[in-house]
FIVODO-672972 format. One line per field, with one value per residue (C-alpha): residue in one letter; residue number from 1; x, y, z. Coordinates in pm, whole numbers, plus 32768, in hexadecimal, padded with zeros to 4 digits. Each point is the difference from the previous one (the first is absolute). Layout:
aa = A|... .
i = NUM|... .
u = X|... .
v = Y|... .
w = Z|... .
END
This chain:
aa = X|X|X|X|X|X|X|X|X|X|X|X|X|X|X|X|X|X|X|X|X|X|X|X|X|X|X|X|X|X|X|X|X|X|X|X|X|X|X|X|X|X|X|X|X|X|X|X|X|X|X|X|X|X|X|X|X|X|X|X|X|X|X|X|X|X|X|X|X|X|X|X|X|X|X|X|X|X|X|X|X|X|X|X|X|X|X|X|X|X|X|X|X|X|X|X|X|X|X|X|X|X|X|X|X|X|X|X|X|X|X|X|X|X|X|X|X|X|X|X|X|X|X|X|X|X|X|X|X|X|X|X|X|X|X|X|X|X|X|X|X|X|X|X|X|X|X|X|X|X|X|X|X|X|X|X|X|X|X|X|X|X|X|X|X|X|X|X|X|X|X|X|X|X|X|X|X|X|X|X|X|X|X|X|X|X|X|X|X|X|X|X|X|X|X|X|X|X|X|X|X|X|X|X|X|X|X|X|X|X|X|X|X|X|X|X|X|X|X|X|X|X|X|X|X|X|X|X|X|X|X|X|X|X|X|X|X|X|X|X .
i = 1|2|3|4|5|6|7|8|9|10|11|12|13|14|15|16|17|18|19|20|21|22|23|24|25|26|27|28|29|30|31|32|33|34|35|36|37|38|39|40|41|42|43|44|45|46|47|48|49|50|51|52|53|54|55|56|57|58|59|60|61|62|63|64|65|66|67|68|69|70|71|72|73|74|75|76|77|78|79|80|81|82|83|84|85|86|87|88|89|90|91|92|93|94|95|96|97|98|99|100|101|102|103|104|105|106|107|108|109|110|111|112|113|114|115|116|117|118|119|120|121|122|123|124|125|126|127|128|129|130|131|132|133|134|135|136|137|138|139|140|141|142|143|144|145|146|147|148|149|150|151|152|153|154|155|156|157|158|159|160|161|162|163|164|165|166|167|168|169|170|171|172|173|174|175|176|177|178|179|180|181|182|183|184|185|186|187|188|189|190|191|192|193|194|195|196|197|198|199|200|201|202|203|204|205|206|207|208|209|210|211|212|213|214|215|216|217|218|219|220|221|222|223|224|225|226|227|228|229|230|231|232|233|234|235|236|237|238|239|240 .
u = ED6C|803A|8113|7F63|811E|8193|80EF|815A|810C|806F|80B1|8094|7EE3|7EB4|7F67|7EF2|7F11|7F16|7E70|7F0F|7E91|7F4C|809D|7F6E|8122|8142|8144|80A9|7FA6|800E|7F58|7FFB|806C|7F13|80A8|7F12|808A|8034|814E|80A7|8129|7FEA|8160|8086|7EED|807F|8147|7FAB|7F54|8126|80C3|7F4E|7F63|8137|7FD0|7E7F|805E|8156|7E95|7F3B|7F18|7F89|7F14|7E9E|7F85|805D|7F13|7FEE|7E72|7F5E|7EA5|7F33|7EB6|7F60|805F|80A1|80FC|8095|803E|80AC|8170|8099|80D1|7FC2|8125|7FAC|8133|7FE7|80F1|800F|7FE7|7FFB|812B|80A8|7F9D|807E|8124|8016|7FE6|812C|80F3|80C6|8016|7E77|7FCF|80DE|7F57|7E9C|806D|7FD6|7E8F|7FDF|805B|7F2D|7EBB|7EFC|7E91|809B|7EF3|80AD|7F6F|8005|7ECD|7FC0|7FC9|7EC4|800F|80D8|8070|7FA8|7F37|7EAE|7FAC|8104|817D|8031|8177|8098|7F2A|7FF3|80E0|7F0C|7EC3|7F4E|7FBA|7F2B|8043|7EF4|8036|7F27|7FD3|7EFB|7FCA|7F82|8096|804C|7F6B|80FF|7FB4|7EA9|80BF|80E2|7EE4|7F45|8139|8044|7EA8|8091|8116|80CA|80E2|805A|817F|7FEC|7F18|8068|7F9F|80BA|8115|80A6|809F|8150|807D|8134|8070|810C|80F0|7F18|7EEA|7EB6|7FBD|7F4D|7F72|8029|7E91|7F44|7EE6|7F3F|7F90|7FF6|807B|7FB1|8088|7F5A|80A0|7F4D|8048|7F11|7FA1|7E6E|801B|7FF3|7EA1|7F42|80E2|7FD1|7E8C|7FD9|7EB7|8119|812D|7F17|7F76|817A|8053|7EC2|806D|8141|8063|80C1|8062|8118|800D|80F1|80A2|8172|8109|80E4|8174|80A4 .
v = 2F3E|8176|8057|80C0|807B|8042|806B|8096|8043|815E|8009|7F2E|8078|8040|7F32|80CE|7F2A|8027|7F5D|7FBE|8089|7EF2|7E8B|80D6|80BA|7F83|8077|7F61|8152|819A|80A6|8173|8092|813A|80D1|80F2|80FF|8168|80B8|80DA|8037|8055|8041|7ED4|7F23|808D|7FC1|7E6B|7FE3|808A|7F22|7EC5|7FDC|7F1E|7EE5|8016|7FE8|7EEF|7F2A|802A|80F7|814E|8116|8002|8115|8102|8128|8118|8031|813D|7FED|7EE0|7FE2|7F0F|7EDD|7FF9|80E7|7ED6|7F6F|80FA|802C|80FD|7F43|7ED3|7F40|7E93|7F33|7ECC|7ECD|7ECD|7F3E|8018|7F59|8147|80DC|7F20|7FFE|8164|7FF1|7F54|80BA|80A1|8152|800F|7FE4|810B|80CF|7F9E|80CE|80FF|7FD8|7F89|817F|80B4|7F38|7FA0|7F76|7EF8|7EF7|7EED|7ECA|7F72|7FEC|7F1C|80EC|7FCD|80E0|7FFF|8172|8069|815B|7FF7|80F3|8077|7FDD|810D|7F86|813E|80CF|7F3E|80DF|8126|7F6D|7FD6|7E9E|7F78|7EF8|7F04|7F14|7F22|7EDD|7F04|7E85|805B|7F8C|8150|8023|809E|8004|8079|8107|804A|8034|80F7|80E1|7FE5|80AE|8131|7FF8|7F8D|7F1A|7EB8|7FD6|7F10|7F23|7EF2|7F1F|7FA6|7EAE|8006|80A8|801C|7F44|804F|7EFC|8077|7E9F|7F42|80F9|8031|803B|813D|808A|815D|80BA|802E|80D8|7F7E|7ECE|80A5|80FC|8108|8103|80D0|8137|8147|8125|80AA|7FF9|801A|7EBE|7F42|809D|7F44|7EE3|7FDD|806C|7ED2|7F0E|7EDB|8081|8084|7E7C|7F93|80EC|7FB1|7E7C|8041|8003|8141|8114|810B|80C5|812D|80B9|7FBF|80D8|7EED|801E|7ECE .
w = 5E3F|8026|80E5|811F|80FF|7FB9|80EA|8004|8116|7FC4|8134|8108|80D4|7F1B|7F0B|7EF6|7F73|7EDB|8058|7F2E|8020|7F9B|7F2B|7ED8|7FFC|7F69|8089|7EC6|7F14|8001|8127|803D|8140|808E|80F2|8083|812B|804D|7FDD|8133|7F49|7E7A|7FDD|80A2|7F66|7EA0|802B|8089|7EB5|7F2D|80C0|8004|7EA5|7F91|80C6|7F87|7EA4|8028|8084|7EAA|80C7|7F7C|80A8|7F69|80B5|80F1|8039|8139|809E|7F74|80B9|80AC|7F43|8105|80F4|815F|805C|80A0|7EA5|7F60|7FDC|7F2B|7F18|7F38|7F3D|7F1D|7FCC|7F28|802E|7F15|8128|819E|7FDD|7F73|8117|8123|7F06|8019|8182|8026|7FA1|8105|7F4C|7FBF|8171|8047|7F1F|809E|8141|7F76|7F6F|814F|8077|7EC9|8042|80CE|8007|7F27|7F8F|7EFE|7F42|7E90|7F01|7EAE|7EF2|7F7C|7EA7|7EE4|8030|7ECE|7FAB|8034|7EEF|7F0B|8046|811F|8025|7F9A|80EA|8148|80C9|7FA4|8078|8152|809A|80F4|810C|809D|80EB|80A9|80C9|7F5C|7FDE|7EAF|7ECB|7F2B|7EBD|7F26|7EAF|806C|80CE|7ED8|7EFB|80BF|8071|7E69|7FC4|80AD|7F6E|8137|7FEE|810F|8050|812A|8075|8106|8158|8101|7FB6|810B|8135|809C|813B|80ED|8109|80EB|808E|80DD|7FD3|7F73|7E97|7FD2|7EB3|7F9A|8016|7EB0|7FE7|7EF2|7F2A|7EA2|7F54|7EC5|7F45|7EEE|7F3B|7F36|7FA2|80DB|815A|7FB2|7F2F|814D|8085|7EF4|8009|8171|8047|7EB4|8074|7FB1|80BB|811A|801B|801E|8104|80E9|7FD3|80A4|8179|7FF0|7ED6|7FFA|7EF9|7F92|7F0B|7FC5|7F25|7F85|7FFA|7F69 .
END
């Protein structure tokens, strides 16, 4: 039986928990965290990175993707954020590992002071993360990517996904749903999950921003995007 909800004390006060989205879902194996917010404070949000990537890495976790918003393409305003960052973890167990330690949280005041519109939950991968068409590895940090995010009840067909953004030459770095989400409890209080925006997730790289109009306005990917509740989608510059 899959393990469904875990919980740590990471203070004398506040318990974090990690809750599954469904008994589907193991919490026993790698998840990927999605932060998705907007920045008031560049500087100060830089430096919280610099500053916090150790205890990310003493965890086993490394950053899959971190990319700034160049243009909204469509979806609601109210959906958009301006920076998008993937972590993976070998387990949830790692990040509530992470969240423990004294000097982490000290750090975390000051993301606290360099974000906002903060929206927080894990995904399963659902690819492999390898190229779609040729081995792009070498030229990722040169090319433009696109972000969609939707809500949907839908299972997502990837490879079908996958085949057609190969056609044009594009290639898919992410695709995931939604795992899990993350749960604070203050002593003798109510547990309250962080909010989370959306129920899947993908990514898709090219070389060139036009490579997107036919991939988007696509009789197949046009079909997936009417069968969802809600789409966002935007072009992102990625950093890391």
């Amino acid at each position: 039986m899959n393990n469904t909800f875990i919980a740590k004390q990471i203070t004398k006060e506040i318990e974090v928990s990690i809750i599954s989205a469904g008994p589907e879902y193991s919490l026993d194996e790698a998840i990927w965290a999605v932060n998705w917010f907007d920045v008031k404070n560049k500087g100060l949000y830089d430096f919280y990175n610099i500053i916090a990537s150790s205890h990310v890495r003493q965890v086993g976790g490394s950053a899959l993707f971190k990319g700034s918003l160049i243009k909204r393409i469509s979806g609601d305003k109210n959906d958009e954020r301006k920076v998008l960052l993937i972590v993976s973890y070998p387990k949830p167990d790692s990040f509530l590992e992470m969240l423990t330690s004294k000097m982490f949280q000290i750090k975390s005041l000051i993301r606290e002071l360099a974000v906002e519109d903060f929206t927080f939950g894990f995904m399963k991968r659902l690819d492999d993360g390898e190229m779609s068409s040729g081995n792009f590895k070498k030229y990722e940090g040169n090319l433009i990517y696109m972000v969609h995010h939707f809500k949907s009840q839908n299972t997502i067909d990837t490879s079908s996904i996958k085949e057609l953004a190969a056609e044009q030459d594009i290639f898919t770095h992410f695709s995931g749903i939604k795992s899990a989400l993350v749960g604070r409890k203050k002593k003798d209080g109510k547990l309250r999950t962080s909010p989370f925006l959306m129920d899947g997730m993908l990514i898709f790289g090219a070389f060139e921003e036009n490579q997107f109009e036919g991939f988007i306005a696509s009789e197949f990917y046009k079909t997936f995007i009417s069968q969802n509740q809600s789409n966002y989608i935007a072009l992102f510059k990625r950093e890391v």
